[in-house]
C-alpha positions as CSV (number, residue, x, y, z in Angstrom):
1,X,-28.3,20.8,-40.9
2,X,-29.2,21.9,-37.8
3,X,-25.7,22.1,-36.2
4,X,-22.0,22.6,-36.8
5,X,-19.6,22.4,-33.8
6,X,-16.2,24.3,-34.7
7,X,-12.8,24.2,-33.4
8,X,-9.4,25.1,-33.7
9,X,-6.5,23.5,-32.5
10,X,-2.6,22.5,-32.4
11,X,-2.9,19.3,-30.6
12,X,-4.6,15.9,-31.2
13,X,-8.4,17.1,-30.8
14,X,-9.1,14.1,-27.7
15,X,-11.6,16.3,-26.1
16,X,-13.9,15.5,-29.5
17,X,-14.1,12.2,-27.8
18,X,-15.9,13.5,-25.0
19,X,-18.3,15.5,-27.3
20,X,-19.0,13.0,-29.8
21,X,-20.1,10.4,-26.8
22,X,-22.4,13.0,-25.6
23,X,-24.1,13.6,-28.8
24,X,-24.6,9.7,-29.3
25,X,-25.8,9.6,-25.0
26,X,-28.1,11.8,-25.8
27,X,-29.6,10.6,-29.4
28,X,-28.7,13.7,-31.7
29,X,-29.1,12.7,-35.3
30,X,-26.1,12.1,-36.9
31,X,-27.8,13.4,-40.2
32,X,-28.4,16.5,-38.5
33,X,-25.2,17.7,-36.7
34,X,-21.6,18.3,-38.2
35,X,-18.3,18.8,-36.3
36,X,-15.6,21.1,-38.3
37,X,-11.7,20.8,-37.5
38,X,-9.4,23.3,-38.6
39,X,-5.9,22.9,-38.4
40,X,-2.6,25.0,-38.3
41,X,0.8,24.5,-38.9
42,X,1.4,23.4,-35.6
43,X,-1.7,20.7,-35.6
44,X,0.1,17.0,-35.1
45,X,0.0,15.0,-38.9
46,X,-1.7,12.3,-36.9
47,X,-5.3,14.3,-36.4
48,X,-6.4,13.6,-39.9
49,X,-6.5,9.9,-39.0
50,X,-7.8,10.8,-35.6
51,X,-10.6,12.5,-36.6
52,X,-11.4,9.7,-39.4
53,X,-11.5,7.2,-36.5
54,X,-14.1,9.3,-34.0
55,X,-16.1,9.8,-37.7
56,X,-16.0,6.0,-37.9
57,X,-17.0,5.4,-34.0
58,X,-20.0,7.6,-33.4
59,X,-21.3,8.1,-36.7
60,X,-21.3,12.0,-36.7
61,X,-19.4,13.9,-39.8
62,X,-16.0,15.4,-38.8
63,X,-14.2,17.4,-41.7
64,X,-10.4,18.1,-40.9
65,X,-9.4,21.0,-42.7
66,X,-5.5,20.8,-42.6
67,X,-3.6,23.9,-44.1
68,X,-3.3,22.8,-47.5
69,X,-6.9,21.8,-48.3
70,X,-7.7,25.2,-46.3
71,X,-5.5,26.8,-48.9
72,X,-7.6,25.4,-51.9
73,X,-10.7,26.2,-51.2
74,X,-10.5,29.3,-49.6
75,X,-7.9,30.6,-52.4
76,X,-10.7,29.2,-54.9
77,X,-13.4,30.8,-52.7
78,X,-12.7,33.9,-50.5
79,X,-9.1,34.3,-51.6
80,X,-9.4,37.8,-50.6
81,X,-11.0,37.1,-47.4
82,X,-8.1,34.4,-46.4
83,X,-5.5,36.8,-46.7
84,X,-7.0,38.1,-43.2
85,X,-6.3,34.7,-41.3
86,X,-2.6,34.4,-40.4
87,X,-1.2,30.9,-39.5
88,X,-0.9,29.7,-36.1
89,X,-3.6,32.2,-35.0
90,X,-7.0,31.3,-33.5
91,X,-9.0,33.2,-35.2
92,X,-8.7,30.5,-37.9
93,X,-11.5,28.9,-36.1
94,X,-14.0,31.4,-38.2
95,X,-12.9,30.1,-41.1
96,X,-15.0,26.7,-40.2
97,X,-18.4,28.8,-40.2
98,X,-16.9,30.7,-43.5
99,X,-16.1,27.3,-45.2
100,X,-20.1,26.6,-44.2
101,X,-21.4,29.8,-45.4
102,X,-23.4,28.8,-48.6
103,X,-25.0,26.0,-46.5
104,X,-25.4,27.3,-42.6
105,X,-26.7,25.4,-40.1
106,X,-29.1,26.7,-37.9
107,X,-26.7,27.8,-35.2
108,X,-23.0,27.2,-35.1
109,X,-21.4,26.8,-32.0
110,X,-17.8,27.6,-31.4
111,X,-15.6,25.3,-28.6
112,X,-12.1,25.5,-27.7
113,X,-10.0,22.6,-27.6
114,X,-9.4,22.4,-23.8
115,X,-13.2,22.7,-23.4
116,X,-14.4,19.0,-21.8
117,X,-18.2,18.2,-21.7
118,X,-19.9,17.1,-18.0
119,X,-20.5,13.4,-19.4
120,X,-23.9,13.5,-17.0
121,X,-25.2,16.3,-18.9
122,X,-27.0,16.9,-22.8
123,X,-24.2,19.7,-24.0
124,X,-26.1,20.3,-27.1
125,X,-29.1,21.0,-25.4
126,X,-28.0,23.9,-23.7
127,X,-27.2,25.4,-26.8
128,X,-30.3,25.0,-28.5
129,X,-32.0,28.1,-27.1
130,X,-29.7,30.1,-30.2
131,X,-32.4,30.5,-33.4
132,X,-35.9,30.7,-31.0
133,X,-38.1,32.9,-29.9
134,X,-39.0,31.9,-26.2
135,X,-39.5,33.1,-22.7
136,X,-36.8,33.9,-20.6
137,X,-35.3,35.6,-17.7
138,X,-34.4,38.7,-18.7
139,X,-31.4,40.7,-16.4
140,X,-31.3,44.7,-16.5
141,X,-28.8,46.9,-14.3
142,X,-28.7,50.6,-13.3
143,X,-25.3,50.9,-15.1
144,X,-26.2,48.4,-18.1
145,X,-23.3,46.1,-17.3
146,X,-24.7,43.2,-15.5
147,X,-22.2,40.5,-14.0
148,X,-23.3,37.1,-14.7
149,X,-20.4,35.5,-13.4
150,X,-22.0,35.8,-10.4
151,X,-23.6,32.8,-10.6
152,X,-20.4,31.3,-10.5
153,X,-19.2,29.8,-7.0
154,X,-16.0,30.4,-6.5
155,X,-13.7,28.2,-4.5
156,X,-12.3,31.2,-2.5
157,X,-15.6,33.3,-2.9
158,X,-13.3,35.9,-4.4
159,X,-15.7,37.8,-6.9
160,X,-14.4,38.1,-10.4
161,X,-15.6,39.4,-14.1
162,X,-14.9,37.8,-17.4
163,X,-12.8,38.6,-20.1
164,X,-13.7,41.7,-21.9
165,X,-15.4,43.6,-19.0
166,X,-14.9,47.4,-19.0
167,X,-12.9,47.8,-16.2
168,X,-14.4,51.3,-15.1
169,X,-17.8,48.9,-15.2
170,X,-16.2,46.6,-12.2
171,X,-18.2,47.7,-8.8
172,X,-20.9,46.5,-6.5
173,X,-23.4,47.4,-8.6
174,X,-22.8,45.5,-11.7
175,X,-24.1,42.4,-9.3
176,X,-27.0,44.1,-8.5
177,X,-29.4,43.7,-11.4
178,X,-33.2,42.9,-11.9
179,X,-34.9,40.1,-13.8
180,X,-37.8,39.9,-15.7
181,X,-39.6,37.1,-17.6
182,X,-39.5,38.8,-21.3
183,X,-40.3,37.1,-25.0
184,X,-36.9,37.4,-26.8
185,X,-35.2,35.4,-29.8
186,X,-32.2,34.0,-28.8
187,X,-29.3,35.3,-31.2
188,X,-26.4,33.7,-29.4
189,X,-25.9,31.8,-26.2
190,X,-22.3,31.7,-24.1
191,X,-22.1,28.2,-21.6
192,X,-20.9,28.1,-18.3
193,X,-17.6,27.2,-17.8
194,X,-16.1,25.4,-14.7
195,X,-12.3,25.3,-13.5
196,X,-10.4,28.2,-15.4
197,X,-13.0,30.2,-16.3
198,X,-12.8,33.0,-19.3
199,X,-11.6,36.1,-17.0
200,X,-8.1,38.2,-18.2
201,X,-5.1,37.7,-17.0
202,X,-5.0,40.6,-14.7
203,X,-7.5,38.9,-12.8
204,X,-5.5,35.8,-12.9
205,X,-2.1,37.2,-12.1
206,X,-4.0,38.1,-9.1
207,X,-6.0,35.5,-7.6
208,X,-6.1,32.0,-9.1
209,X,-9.5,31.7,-9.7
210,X,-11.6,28.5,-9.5
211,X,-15.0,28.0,-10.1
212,X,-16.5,25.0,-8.9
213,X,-20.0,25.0,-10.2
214,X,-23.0,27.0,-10.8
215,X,-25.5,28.5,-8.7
216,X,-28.5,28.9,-10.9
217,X,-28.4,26.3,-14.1
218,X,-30.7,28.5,-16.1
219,X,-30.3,30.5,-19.1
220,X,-30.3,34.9,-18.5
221,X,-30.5,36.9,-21.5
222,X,-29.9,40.4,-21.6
223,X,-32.2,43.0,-21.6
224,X,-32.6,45.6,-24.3
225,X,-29.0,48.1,-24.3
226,X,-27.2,45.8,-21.6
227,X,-24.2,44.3,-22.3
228,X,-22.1,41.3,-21.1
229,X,-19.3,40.0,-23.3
230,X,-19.6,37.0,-25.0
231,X,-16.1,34.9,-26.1
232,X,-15.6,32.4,-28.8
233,X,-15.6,29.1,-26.7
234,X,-18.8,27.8,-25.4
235,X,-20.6,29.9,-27.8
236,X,-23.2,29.4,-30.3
237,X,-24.6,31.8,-32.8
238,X,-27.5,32.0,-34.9
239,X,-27.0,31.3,-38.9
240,X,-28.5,35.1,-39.3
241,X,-25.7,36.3,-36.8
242,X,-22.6,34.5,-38.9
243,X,-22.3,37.1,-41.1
244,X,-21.6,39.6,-38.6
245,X,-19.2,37.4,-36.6
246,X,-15.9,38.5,-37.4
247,X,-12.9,38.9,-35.0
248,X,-10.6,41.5,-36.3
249,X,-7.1,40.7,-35.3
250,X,-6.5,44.8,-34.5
251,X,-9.1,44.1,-31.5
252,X,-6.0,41.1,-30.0
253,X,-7.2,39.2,-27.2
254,X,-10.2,41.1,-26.7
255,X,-11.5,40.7,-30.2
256,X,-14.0,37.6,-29.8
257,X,-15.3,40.6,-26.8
258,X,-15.7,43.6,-29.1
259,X,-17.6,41.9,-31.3
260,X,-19.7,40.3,-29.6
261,X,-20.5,43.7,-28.0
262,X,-21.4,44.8,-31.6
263,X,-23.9,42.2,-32.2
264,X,-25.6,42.7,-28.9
265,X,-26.5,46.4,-30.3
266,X,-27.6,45.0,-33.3
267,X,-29.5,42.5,-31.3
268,X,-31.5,45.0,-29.5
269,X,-32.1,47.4,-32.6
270,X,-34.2,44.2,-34.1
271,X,-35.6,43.1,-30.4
272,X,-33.5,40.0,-30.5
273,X,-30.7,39.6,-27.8
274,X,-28.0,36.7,-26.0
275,X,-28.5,34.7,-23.6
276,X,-25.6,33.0,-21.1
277,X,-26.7,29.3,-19.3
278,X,-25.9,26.1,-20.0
279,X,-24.1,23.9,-21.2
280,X,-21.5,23.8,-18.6
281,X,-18.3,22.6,-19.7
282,X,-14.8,22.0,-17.8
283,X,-11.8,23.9,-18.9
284,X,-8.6,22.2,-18.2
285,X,-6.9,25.0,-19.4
286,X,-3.7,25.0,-22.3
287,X,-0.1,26.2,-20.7
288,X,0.0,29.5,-20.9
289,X,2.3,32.1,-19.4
290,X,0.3,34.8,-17.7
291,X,2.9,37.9,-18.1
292,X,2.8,37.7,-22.2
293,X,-1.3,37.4,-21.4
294,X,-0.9,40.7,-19.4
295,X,1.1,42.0,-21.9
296,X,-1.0,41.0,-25.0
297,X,-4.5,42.4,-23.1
298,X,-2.6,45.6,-21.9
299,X,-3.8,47.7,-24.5
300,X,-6.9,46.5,-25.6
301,X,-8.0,46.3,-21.7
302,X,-7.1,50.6,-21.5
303,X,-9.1,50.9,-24.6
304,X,-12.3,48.3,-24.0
305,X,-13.5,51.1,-21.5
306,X,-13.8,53.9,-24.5
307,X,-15.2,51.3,-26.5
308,X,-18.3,50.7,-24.1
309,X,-18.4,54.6,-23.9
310,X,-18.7,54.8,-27.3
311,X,-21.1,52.3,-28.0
312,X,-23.6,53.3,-25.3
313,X,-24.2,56.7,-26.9
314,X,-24.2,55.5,-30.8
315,X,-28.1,54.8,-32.1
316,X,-28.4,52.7,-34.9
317,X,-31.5,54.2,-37.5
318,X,-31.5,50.9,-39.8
319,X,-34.4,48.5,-38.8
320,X,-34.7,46.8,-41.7
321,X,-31.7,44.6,-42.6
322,X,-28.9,43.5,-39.7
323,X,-26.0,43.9,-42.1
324,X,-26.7,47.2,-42.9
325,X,-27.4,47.7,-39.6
326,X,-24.2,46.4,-38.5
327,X,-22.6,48.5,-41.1
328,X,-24.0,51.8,-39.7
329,X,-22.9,51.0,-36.5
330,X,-19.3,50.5,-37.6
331,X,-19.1,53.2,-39.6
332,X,-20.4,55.3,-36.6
333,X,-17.9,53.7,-34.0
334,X,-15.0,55.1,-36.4
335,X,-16.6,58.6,-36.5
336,X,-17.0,58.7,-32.9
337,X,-13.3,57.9,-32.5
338,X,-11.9,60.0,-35.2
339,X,-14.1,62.8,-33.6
340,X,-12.5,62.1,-30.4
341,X,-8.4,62.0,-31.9
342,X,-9.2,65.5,-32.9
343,X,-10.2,66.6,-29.7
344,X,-7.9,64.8,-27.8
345,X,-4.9,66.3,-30.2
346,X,-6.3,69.4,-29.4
347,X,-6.0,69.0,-25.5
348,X,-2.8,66.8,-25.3
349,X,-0.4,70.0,-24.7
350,X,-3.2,70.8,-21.7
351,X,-2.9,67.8,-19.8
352,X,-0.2,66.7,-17.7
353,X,-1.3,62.7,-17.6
354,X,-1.7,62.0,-21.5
């Protein structure tokens, strides 16, 4: 298998339409390419036949996994590992790459379910940069936080950062970065997305932000200890990678960001890194209400800013084996912070802003 395509959702999946007639425009082999469904509580009864229907149209293999087959095999499976996915929660899209794990494709690419394909253009394509070892443009700032949402235009040229961006990180000079042609594997790749693109809701509370295409249709990777966060839509990763991909629900909103912050270090300690380029999808994006988004990011927003703080100074030794590696890095990250409480406690009679 070359390819698993895995979503989430609470509606009637139509937008699978759109992706399924791509793959089939394009001549992707149905043999090679698998599209995983999991429901939640909320997920209309009628998607099971849905899905069976696109199945039946295109030719490509679409599992639904409502909640009660999700509870028999992963009770049977990973009981102990399900107990971390609550119901109606998106993180329940990773258990699609879990339910895959003793047979991973090659890379596994993660959409949401208000994601729509440009019907002119290959969407799998794009994606198939994750797994190689190629040339490519390589992007390197003075402050290690490049913005690649640059490339974005924006329908009222107002400049804007995605999801997950240290806010102390948010100046001039995070547009101002070099490029280099460099030989890198390709680890994990995040598309371009058009209309209601993945930014916090800060940023939309304060501007609603548009973007109406793309100024340079080319894949950027990042260059060795810079970072730029990667979210869960849009996204593919490499079969090595899946292991490590794991959105802990303490990280909230900004949990598909943290850890994709983790895996770029890892990425670097083996010379692999992420790339950000096509595919360009539409969002059209679900209702949401942008005061409980504020409210839900608050925190985690404050706290992404010691997280890059922390993660710039932590070396990883392992060079061996990613998991370890990945391990080591954790393990430091809680050091550093418990290090940090101490002090802090220490101080917090001292200060008059705690």
């Amino acid at each position: 298998m070359d390819n698993a395509i895995i979503t989430t959702t609470i509606n009637i999946p139509t937008f699978l339409n759109g992706i399924c007639k791509n793959l089939k425009k394009f001549k992707h082999s149905k043999n090679k390419n698998i599209i995983i469904v999991i429901g939640d509580l909320k997920t209309p009864k009628q998607t099971k036949n849905y899905c069976k229907k696109l199945s039946n149209n295109y030719g490509y293999k679409i599992i639904f996994l409502d909640v009660k087959l999700q509870n028999k095999f992963f009770n049977k499976n990973y009981k102990k590992l399900y107990k971390f996915f609550p119901l109606n929660d998106a993180v329940r899209k990773l258990l699609g790459s879990i339910y895959l794990f003793n047979q991973l494709p090659n890379r596994v690419i993660f959409i949401d379910d208000d994601n729509y394909v440009d019907k002119k253009k290959d969407f799998l394509k794009g994606h198939l940069i994750t797994n190689k070892k190629l040339n490519v443009t390589t992007v390197k700032s003075i402050n290690k936080w490049p913005n690649l949402y640059k490339f974005f235009k924006e329908r009222s040229n107002v400049p804007f950062y995605p999801r997950g961006f240290p806010w102390k990180n948010r100046k001039l000079n995070a547009n101002n970065f070099k490029t280099n042609i460099s030989r890198k594997k390709i680890i994990a790749n995040c598309g371009y997305i058009l209309g209601d693109p993945d930014i916090d809701a800060t940023s939309r509370l304060f501007w609603p932000i548009e973007t109406i295409n793309v100024k340079n249709e080319t894949h950027f990777a990042l260059s060795k200890d810079n970072f730029f966060p990667l979210n869960d839509q849009n996204t593919s990763i490499a079969k090595t990678y899946i292991p490590l991909y794991f959105k802990p629900l303490s990280g909230g909103r900004n949990s598909d960001i943290w850890t994709s912050y983790l895996i770029e270090k890892v990425a670097f300690q083996f010379n692999e890194t992420v790339s950000y380029g096509p595919p360009i999808i539409t969002q059209i994006r679900n209702k949401h209400d942008y005061w409980k988004d504020y409210e839900l990011e608050k925190e985690h927003n404050i706290s992404t800013d010691l997280f890059a703080e922390i993660l710039e100074t932590i070396n990883i030794k392992n060079k061996d084996n990613k998991i370890d590696a990945f391990i080591e890095l954790c393990r430091k990250f809680l050091s550093s912070i418990n290090k940090m409480s101490k002090y802090r406690r220490k101080k917090i009679n001292k200060v008059r802003h705690y």
